[in-house]
C-alpha positions as CSV (number, residue, x, y, z in Angstrom):
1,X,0.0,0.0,0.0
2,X,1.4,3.7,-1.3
3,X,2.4,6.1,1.9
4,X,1.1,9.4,1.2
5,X,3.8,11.0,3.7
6,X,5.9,13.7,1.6
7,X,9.4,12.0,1.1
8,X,12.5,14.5,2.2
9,X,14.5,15.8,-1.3
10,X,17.7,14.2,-2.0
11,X,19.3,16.8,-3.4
12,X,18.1,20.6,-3.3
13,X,19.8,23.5,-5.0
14,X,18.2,27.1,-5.2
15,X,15.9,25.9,-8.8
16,X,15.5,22.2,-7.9
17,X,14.3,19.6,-6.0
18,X,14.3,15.9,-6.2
19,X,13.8,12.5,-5.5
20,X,13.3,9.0,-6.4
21,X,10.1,6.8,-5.3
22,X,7.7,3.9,-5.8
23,X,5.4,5.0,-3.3
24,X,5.9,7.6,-1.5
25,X,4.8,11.5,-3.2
26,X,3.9,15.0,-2.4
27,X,0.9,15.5,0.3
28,X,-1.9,17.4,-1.2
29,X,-1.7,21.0,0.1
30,X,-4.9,21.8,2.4
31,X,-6.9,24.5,1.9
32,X,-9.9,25.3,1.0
33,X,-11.9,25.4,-2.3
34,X,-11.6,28.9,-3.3
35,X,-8.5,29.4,-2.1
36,X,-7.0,26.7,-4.1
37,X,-8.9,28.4,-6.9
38,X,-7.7,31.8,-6.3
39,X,-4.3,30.0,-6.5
40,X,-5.0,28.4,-9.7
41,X,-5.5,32.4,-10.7
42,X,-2.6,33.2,-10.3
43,X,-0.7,30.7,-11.7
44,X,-2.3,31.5,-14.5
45,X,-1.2,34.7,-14.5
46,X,2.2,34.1,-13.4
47,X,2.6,32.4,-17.2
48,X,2.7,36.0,-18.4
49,X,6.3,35.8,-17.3
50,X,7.2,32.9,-19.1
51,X,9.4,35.5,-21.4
52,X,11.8,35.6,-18.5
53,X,13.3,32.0,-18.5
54,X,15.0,33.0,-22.1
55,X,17.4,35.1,-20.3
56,X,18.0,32.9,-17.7
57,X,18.5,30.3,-20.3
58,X,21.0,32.7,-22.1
59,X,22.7,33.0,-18.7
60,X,22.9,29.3,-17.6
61,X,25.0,28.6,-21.1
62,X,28.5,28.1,-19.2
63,X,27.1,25.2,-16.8
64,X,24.3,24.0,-19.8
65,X,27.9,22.9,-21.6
66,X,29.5,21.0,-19.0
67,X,26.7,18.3,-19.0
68,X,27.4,15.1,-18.8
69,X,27.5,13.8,-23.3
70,X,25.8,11.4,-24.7
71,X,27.2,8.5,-26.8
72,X,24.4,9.2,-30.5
73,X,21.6,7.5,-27.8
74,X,18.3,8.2,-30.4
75,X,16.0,10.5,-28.4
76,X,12.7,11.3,-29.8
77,X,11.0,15.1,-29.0
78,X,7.2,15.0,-28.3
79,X,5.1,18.8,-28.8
80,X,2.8,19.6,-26.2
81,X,-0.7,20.3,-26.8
82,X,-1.5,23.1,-30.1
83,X,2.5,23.1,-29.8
84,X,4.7,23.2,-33.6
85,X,7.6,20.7,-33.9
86,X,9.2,23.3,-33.6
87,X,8.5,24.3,-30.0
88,X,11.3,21.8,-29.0
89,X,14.0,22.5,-31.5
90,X,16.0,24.2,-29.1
91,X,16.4,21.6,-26.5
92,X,16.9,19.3,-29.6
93,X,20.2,21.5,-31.2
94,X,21.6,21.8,-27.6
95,X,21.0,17.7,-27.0
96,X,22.4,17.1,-30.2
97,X,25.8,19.6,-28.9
98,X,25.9,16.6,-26.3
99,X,26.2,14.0,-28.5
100,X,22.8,12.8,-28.7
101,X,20.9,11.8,-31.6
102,X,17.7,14.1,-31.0
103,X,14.9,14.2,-33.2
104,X,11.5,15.4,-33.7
105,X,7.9,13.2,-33.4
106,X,7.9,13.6,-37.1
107,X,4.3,14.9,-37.0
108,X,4.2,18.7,-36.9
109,X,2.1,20.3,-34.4
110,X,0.8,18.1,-31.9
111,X,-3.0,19.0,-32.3
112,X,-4.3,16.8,-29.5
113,X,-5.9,13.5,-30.9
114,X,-4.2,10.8,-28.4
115,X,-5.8,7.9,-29.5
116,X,-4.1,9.2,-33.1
117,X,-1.1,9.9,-31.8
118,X,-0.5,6.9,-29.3
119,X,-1.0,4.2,-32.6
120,X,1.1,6.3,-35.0
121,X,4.2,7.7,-32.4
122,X,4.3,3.8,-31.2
123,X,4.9,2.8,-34.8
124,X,7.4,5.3,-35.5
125,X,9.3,4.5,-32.0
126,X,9.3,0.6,-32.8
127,X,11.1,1.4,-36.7
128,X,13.6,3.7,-34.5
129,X,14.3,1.5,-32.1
130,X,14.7,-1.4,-34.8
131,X,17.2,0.6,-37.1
132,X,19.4,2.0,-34.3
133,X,19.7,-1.6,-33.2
134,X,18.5,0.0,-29.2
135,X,15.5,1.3,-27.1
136,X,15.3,5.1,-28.1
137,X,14.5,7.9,-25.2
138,X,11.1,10.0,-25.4
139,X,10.7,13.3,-23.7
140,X,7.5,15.0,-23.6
141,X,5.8,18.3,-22.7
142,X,2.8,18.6,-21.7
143,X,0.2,16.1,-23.1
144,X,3.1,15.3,-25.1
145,X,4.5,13.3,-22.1
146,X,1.0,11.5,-22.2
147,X,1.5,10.5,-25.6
148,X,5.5,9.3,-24.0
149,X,4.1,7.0,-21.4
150,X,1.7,5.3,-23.4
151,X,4.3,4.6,-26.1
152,X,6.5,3.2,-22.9
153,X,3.5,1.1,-21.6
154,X,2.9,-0.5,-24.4
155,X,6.0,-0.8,-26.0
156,X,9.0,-1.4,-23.1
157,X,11.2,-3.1,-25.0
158,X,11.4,0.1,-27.8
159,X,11.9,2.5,-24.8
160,X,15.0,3.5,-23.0
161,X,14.1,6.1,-20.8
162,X,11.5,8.3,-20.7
163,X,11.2,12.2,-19.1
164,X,8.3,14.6,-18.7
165,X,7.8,17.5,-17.6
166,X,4.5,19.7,-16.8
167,X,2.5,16.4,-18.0
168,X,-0.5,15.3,-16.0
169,X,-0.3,11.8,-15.3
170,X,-4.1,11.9,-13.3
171,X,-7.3,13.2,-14.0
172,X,-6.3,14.0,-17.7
173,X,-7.8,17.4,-18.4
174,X,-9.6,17.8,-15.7
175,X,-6.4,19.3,-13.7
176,X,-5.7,21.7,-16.2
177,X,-6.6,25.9,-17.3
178,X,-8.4,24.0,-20.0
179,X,-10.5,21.7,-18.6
180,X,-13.8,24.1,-19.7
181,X,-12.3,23.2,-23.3
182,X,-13.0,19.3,-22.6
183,X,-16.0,19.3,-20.5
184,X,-17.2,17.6,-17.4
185,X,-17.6,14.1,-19.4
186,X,-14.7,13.8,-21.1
187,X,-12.1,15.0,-17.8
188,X,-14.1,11.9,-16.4
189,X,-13.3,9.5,-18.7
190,X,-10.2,10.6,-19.0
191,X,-9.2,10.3,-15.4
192,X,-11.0,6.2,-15.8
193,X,-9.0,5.2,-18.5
194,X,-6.1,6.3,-17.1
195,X,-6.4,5.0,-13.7
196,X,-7.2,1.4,-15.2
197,X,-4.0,1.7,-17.2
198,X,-1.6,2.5,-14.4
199,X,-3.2,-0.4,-12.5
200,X,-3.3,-2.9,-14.5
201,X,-0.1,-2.0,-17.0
202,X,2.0,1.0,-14.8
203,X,4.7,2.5,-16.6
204,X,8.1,-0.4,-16.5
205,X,10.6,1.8,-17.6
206,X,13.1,4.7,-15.7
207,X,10.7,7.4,-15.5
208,X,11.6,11.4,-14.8
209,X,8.5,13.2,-13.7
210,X,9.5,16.9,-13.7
211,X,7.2,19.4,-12.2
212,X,6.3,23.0,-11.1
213,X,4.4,24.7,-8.3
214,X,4.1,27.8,-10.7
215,X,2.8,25.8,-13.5
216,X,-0.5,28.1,-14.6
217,X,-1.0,25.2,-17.2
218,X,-1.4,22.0,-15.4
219,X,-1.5,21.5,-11.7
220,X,1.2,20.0,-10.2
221,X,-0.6,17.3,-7.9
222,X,-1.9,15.9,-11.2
223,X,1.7,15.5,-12.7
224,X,2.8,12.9,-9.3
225,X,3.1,9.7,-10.5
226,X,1.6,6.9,-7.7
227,X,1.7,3.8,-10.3
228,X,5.0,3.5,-12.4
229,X,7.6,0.6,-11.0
230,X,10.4,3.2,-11.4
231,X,10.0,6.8,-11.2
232,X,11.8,10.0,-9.9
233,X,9.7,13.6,-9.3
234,X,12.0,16.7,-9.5
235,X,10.4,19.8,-8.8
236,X,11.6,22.6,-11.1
237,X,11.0,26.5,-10.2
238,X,9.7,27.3,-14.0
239,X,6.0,29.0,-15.4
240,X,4.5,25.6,-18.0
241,X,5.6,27.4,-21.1
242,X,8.8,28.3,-19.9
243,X,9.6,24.6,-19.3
244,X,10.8,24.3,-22.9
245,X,13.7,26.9,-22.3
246,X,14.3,26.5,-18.7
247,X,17.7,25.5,-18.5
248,X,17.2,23.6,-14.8
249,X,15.2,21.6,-17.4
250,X,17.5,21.7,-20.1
251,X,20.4,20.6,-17.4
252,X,18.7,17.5,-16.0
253,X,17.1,16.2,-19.4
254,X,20.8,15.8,-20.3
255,X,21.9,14.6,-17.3
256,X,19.1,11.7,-17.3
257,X,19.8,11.2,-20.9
258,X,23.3,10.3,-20.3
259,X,22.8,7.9,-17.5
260,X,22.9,4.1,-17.9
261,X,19.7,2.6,-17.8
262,X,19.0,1.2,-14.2
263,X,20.6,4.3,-12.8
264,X,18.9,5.9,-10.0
265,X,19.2,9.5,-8.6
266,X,21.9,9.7,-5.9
Protein backbone atom coordinates (compact mmCIF):
# COMPACT_ATOMS: atom_id res chain seq x y z
CA UNK A 1 0.00 0.00 0.00
CA UNK A 2 1.36 3.66 -1.28
CA UNK A 3 2.40 6.06 1.89
CA UNK A 4 1.09 9.42 1.25
CA UNK A 5 3.81 10.99 3.72
CA UNK A 6 5.95 13.75 1.60
CA UNK A 7 9.38 12.02 1.12
CA UNK A 8 12.47 14.47 2.16
CA UNK A 9 14.46 15.76 -1.26
CA UNK A 10 17.69 14.21 -2.04
CA UNK A 11 19.28 16.83 -3.44
CA UNK A 12 18.09 20.64 -3.34
CA UNK A 13 19.79 23.51 -5.02
CA UNK A 14 18.22 27.14 -5.23
CA UNK A 15 15.91 25.94 -8.83
CA UNK A 16 15.51 22.19 -7.90
CA UNK A 17 14.28 19.62 -6.01
CA UNK A 18 14.27 15.91 -6.18
CA UNK A 19 13.76 12.47 -5.45
CA UNK A 20 13.25 9.05 -6.40
CA UNK A 21 10.13 6.79 -5.29
CA UNK A 22 7.68 3.90 -5.79
CA UNK A 23 5.39 5.00 -3.32
CA UNK A 24 5.85 7.57 -1.54
CA UNK A 25 4.83 11.52 -3.15
CA UNK A 26 3.89 15.02 -2.35
CA UNK A 27 0.89 15.52 0.29
CA UNK A 28 -1.93 17.44 -1.19
CA UNK A 29 -1.66 20.98 0.12
CA UNK A 30 -4.85 21.76 2.43
CA UNK A 31 -6.90 24.53 1.92
CA UNK A 32 -9.86 25.26 0.98
CA UNK A 33 -11.90 25.39 -2.33
CA UNK A 34 -11.64 28.86 -3.34
CA UNK A 35 -8.47 29.39 -2.09
CA UNK A 36 -7.04 26.68 -4.14
CA UNK A 37 -8.94 28.37 -6.88
CA UNK A 38 -7.66 31.76 -6.28
CA UNK A 39 -4.30 29.97 -6.54
CA UNK A 40 -4.99 28.36 -9.68
CA UNK A 41 -5.47 32.44 -10.71
CA UNK A 42 -2.64 33.22 -10.27
CA UNK A 43 -0.71 30.74 -11.67
CA UNK A 44 -2.34 31.50 -14.50
CA UNK A 45 -1.17 34.73 -14.45
CA UNK A 46 2.19 34.08 -13.39
CA UNK A 47 2.62 32.44 -17.20
CA UNK A 48 2.68 35.96 -18.43
CA UNK A 49 6.34 35.81 -17.34
CA UNK A 50 7.21 32.90 -19.12
CA UNK A 51 9.39 35.49 -21.44
CA UNK A 52 11.83 35.64 -18.51
CA UNK A 53 13.28 32.03 -18.47
CA UNK A 54 15.00 32.99 -22.11
CA UNK A 55 17.37 35.14 -20.32
CA UNK A 56 17.99 32.93 -17.66
CA UNK A 57 18.55 30.35 -20.32
CA UNK A 58 21.00 32.65 -22.05
CA UNK A 59 22.75 32.99 -18.71
CA UNK A 60 22.87 29.30 -17.60
CA UNK A 61 24.95 28.55 -21.08
CA UNK A 62 28.52 28.12 -19.20
CA UNK A 63 27.07 25.20 -16.82
CA UNK A 64 24.29 23.98 -19.77
CA UNK A 65 27.95 22.91 -21.62
CA UNK A 66 29.53 21.00 -18.96
CA UNK A 67 26.74 18.29 -18.97
CA UNK A 68 27.35 15.05 -18.76
CA UNK A 69 27.55 13.83 -23.35
CA UNK A 70 25.75 11.42 -24.72
CA UNK A 71 27.22 8.50 -26.75
CA UNK A 72 24.36 9.18 -30.50
CA UNK A 73 21.63 7.47 -27.78
CA UNK A 74 18.33 8.16 -30.41
CA UNK A 75 16.03 10.48 -28.37
CA UNK A 76 12.67 11.34 -29.76
CA UNK A 77 10.95 15.08 -29.02
CA UNK A 78 7.18 15.01 -28.31
CA UNK A 79 5.09 18.77 -28.76
CA UNK A 80 2.83 19.62 -26.22
CA UNK A 81 -0.72 20.32 -26.82
CA UNK A 82 -1.49 23.09 -30.06
CA UNK A 83 2.55 23.05 -29.81
CA UNK A 84 4.75 23.20 -33.62
CA UNK A 85 7.58 20.68 -33.91
CA UNK A 86 9.18 23.30 -33.62
CA UNK A 87 8.53 24.31 -30.05
CA UNK A 88 11.31 21.78 -28.99
CA UNK A 89 14.04 22.48 -31.49
CA UNK A 90 15.98 24.19 -29.10
CA UNK A 91 16.37 21.57 -26.54
CA UNK A 92 16.94 19.26 -29.58
CA UNK A 93 20.18 21.50 -31.23
CA UNK A 94 21.60 21.76 -27.60
CA UNK A 95 21.05 17.66 -27.02
CA UNK A 96 22.36 17.12 -30.16
CA UNK A 97 25.76 19.56 -28.86
CA UNK A 98 25.89 16.64 -26.26
CA UNK A 99 26.18 13.96 -28.49
CA UNK A 100 22.84 12.77 -28.71
CA UNK A 101 20.93 11.82 -31.63
CA UNK A 102 17.68 14.09 -30.99
CA UNK A 103 14.91 14.24 -33.24
CA UNK A 104 11.54 15.40 -33.72
CA UNK A 105 7.94 13.18 -33.38
CA UNK A 106 7.90 13.63 -37.13
CA UNK A 107 4.28 14.87 -37.05
CA UNK A 108 4.18 18.74 -36.88
CA UNK A 109 2.05 20.28 -34.40
CA UNK A 110 0.83 18.11 -31.86
CA UNK A 111 -3.04 19.03 -32.29
CA UNK A 112 -4.31 16.82 -29.52
CA UNK A 113 -5.85 13.46 -30.93
CA UNK A 114 -4.23 10.76 -28.37
CA UNK A 115 -5.81 7.90 -29.53
CA UNK A 116 -4.09 9.17 -33.07
CA UNK A 117 -1.07 9.86 -31.83
CA UNK A 118 -0.55 6.88 -29.31
CA UNK A 119 -1.01 4.15 -32.59
CA UNK A 120 1.10 6.28 -34.95
CA UNK A 121 4.22 7.72 -32.37
CA UNK A 122 4.26 3.81 -31.17
CA UNK A 123 4.91 2.76 -34.85
CA UNK A 124 7.36 5.29 -35.45
CA UNK A 125 9.27 4.49 -32.01
CA UNK A 126 9.26 0.61 -32.81
CA UNK A 127 11.14 1.42 -36.69
CA UNK A 128 13.60 3.73 -34.52
CA UNK A 129 14.28 1.46 -32.05
CA UNK A 130 14.73 -1.40 -34.81
CA UNK A 131 17.17 0.64 -37.06
CA UNK A 132 19.36 2.01 -34.26
CA UNK A 133 19.75 -1.64 -33.17
CA UNK A 134 18.51 0.02 -29.21
CA UNK A 135 15.53 1.30 -27.15
CA UNK A 136 15.29 5.05 -28.05
CA UNK A 137 14.54 7.93 -25.20
CA UNK A 138 11.10 10.02 -25.36
CA UNK A 139 10.66 13.26 -23.71
CA UNK A 140 7.55 14.97 -23.61
CA UNK A 141 5.83 18.34 -22.74
CA UNK A 142 2.82 18.57 -21.66
CA UNK A 143 0.18 16.14 -23.14
CA UNK A 144 3.14 15.26 -25.08
CA UNK A 145 4.50 13.30 -22.09
CA UNK A 146 0.99 11.47 -22.22
CA UNK A 147 1.54 10.47 -25.57
CA UNK A 148 5.49 9.29 -24.01
CA UNK A 149 4.07 6.99 -21.35
CA UNK A 150 1.71 5.29 -23.37
CA UNK A 151 4.28 4.57 -26.10
CA UNK A 152 6.53 3.15 -22.89
CA UNK A 153 3.51 1.12 -21.59
CA UNK A 154 2.93 -0.47 -24.40
CA UNK A 155 6.04 -0.83 -25.95
CA UNK A 156 8.98 -1.35 -23.09
CA UNK A 157 11.23 -3.08 -24.97
CA UNK A 158 11.43 0.11 -27.77
CA UNK A 159 11.91 2.50 -24.84
CA UNK A 160 15.05 3.47 -22.98
CA UNK A 161 14.07 6.05 -20.80
CA UNK A 162 11.45 8.35 -20.71
CA UNK A 163 11.16 12.25 -19.07
CA UNK A 164 8.33 14.58 -18.69
CA UNK A 165 7.81 17.50 -17.57
CA UNK A 166 4.47 19.73 -16.84
CA UNK A 167 2.50 16.35 -17.96
CA UNK A 168 -0.54 15.35 -15.96
CA UNK A 169 -0.34 11.79 -15.26
CA UNK A 170 -4.09 11.94 -13.35
CA UNK A 171 -7.32 13.18 -13.95
CA UNK A 172 -6.27 13.98 -17.69
CA UNK A 173 -7.79 17.43 -18.42
CA UNK A 174 -9.59 17.84 -15.69
CA UNK A 175 -6.38 19.29 -13.74
CA UNK A 176 -5.72 21.73 -16.21
CA UNK A 177 -6.59 25.89 -17.28
CA UNK A 178 -8.44 24.04 -20.01
CA UNK A 179 -10.53 21.75 -18.59
CA UNK A 180 -13.82 24.08 -19.70
CA UNK A 181 -12.34 23.15 -23.33
CA UNK A 182 -12.98 19.26 -22.58
CA UNK A 183 -16.01 19.29 -20.46
CA UNK A 184 -17.17 17.64 -17.41
CA UNK A 185 -17.60 14.08 -19.42
CA UNK A 186 -14.68 13.83 -21.11
CA UNK A 187 -12.12 15.05 -17.80
CA UNK A 188 -14.10 11.91 -16.38
CA UNK A 189 -13.30 9.47 -18.69
CA UNK A 190 -10.18 10.63 -18.97
CA UNK A 191 -9.22 10.28 -15.42
CA UNK A 192 -10.99 6.18 -15.75
CA UNK A 193 -9.04 5.19 -18.52
CA UNK A 194 -6.06 6.35 -17.10
CA UNK A 195 -6.44 5.02 -13.70
CA UNK A 196 -7.18 1.39 -15.23
CA UNK A 197 -4.02 1.69 -17.15
CA UNK A 198 -1.65 2.50 -14.43
CA UNK A 199 -3.22 -0.39 -12.47
CA UNK A 200 -3.29 -2.93 -14.49
CA UNK A 201 -0.13 -2.03 -16.97
CA UNK A 202 1.99 0.97 -14.81
CA UNK A 203 4.71 2.48 -16.56
CA UNK A 204 8.11 -0.42 -16.46
CA UNK A 205 10.60 1.85 -17.62
CA UNK A 206 13.11 4.67 -15.65
CA UNK A 207 10.67 7.42 -15.53
CA UNK A 208 11.64 11.39 -14.80
CA UNK A 209 8.45 13.24 -13.72
CA UNK A 210 9.50 16.88 -13.71
CA UNK A 211 7.22 19.38 -12.24
CA UNK A 212 6.25 23.04 -11.08
CA UNK A 213 4.40 24.69 -8.27
CA UNK A 214 4.13 27.83 -10.65
CA UNK A 215 2.76 25.77 -13.54
CA UNK A 216 -0.48 28.06 -14.61
CA UNK A 217 -1.02 25.18 -17.16
CA UNK A 218 -1.37 22.04 -15.44
CA UNK A 219 -1.46 21.47 -11.74
CA UNK A 220 1.19 20.04 -10.21
CA UNK A 221 -0.61 17.26 -7.89
CA UNK A 222 -1.93 15.90 -11.15
CA UNK A 223 1.75 15.47 -12.66
CA UNK A 224 2.83 12.90 -9.29
CA UNK A 225 3.10 9.73 -10.46
CA UNK A 226 1.55 6.93 -7.72
CA UNK A 227 1.69 3.81 -10.28
CA UNK A 228 5.01 3.55 -12.36
CA UNK A 229 7.59 0.60 -11.00
CA UNK A 230 10.44 3.24 -11.40
CA UNK A 231 10.00 6.80 -11.20
CA UNK A 232 11.76 9.97 -9.89
CA UNK A 233 9.74 13.57 -9.26
CA UNK A 234 11.98 16.73 -9.54
CA UNK A 235 10.37 19.85 -8.79
CA UNK A 236 11.60 22.60 -11.13
CA UNK A 237 11.01 26.51 -10.21
CA UNK A 238 9.74 27.28 -14.03
CA UNK A 239 5.98 29.00 -15.42
CA UNK A 240 4.47 25.64 -18.02
CA UNK A 241 5.59 27.43 -21.08
CA UNK A 242 8.75 28.28 -19.93
CA UNK A 243 9.65 24.59 -19.31
CA UNK A 244 10.81 24.30 -22.92
CA UNK A 245 13.67 26.92 -22.26
CA UNK A 246 14.30 26.48 -18.74
CA UNK A 247 17.72 25.47 -18.47
CA UNK A 248 17.16 23.59 -14.79
CA UNK A 249 15.22 21.63 -17.40
CA UNK A 250 17.49 21.65 -20.12
CA UNK A 251 20.40 20.61 -17.37
CA UNK A 252 18.69 17.50 -15.95
CA UNK A 253 17.15 16.24 -19.36
CA UNK A 254 20.80 15.79 -20.31
CA UNK A 255 21.92 14.58 -17.28
CA UNK A 256 19.11 11.66 -17.28
CA UNK A 257 19.77 11.19 -20.85
CA UNK A 258 23.31 10.33 -20.26
CA UNK A 259 22.82 7.90 -17.48
CA UNK A 260 22.94 4.08 -17.86
CA UNK A 261 19.73 2.61 -17.75
CA UNK A 262 18.96 1.15 -14.19
CA UNK A 263 20.57 4.33 -12.84
CA UNK A 264 18.90 5.89 -9.96
CA UNK A 265 19.24 9.49 -8.58
CA UNK A 266 21.93 9.71 -5.89
Amino acid sequence: MSSHRTPAPRRCSRWTCTWSTRSRVPRRSPGSASAASASAGRAVLGELGSGLEAARLVGALPRLLTAPRGVGETVVDIPGWKAPEASGAPLRAYLRALGHDARGWGFGTNTGDPRRDVERLSTRVRQLADEVGSPVSLLGWSLGGVLAREVARRHPEAVRRVVTYGTPVVGGPAFTAVARAYGPEAGAAARTVTERLDAASPVRVPLTVVYSRRDGIVSWRACIDRSSLDVEHVEVFSTHLGMGIDPDVWRLVADRLARPTGSRAR
